[in-house]
C-alpha positions in Angstrom: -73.6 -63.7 112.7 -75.4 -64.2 109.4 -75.6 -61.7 106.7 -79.6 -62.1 107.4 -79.4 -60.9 111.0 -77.2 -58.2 110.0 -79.3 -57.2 107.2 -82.7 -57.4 109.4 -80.6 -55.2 112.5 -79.2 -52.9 109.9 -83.0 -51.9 108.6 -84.7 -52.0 112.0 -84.9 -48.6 112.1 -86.4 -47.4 109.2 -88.7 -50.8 109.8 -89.9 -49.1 113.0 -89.8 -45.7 111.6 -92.4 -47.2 108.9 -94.4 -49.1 111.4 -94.9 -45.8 113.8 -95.4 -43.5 110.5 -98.7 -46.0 109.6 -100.1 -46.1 113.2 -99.8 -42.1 113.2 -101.2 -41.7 110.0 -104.0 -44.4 110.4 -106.6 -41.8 112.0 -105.9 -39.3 109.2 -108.7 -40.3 106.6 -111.4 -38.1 106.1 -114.7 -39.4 106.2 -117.9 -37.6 104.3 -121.6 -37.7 105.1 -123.3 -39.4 102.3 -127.2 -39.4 103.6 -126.1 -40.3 107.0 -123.6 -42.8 106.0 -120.1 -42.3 106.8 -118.1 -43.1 103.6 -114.5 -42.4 103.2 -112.8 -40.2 100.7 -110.9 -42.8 99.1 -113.9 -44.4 98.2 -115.3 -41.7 96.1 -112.2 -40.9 94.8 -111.9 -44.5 93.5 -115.5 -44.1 92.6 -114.8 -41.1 90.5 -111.1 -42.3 89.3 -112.7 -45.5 87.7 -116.0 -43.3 86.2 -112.7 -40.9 84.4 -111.3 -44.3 83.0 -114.0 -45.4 81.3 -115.4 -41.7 80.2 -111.3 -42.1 78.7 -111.9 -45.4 77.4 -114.8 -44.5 75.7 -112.4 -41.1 74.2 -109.9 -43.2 73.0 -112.0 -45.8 71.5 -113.7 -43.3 69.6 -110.8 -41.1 68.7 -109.6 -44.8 67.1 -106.6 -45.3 69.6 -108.0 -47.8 71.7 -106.6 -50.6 69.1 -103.4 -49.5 69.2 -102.4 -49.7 72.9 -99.7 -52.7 73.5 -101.1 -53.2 76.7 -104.3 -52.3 77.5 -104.7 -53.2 81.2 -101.6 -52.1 82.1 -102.6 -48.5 80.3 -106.4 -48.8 82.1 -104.5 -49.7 85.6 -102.6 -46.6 85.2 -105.3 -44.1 84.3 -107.7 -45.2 86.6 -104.9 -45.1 89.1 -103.7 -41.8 87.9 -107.5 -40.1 88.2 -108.2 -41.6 91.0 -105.4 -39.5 92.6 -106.2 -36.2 90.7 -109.1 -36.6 92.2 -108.1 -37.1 95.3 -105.8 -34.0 95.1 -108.4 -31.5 93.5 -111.3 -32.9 95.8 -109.9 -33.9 99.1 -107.1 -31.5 99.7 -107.4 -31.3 103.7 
């Protein structure tokens, strides 16, 4: 046999595992009523993770920081990406 067959048999498992783990957890979103509109969670979390990075943005350009980041996206990426999840947390804990 090839080492890529034995590879792809050797990791079936946890492939399935994955696969079964996404269909059970698909269904788990929670959805909110926003004037009769149901809108997911995540999208208000992303909502209010982006609104954090820019209130932060707006910090650290004021504080005089802002021109000192290395990489700026990379930094932005991360808080919004961070925020976005405390928000989840705090917010959405079902």
């Amino acid at each position: 046999m090839h080492a890529r067959k034995i590879n792809a048999i050797r990791h079936a498992p946890a492939r399935l595992a994955m696969l079964l783990a996404a269909v059970a957890l698909g269904g788990c979103n929670p959805n909110l009523d926003v004037d009769g509109a149901l809108v997911p969670a995540w999208v208000i979390a992303g909502a209010a993770g982006v609104a954090a990075t820019v209130a932060a943005r707006a910090g650290l350009i004021r504080a005089g920081l802002d021109r000192h980041l290395v990489a700026r996206p990379a930094v932005y990426l991360s808080l919004g990406v961070t925020f976005t999840c405390l928000v989840w947390i705090v917010v959405f804990r079902y």
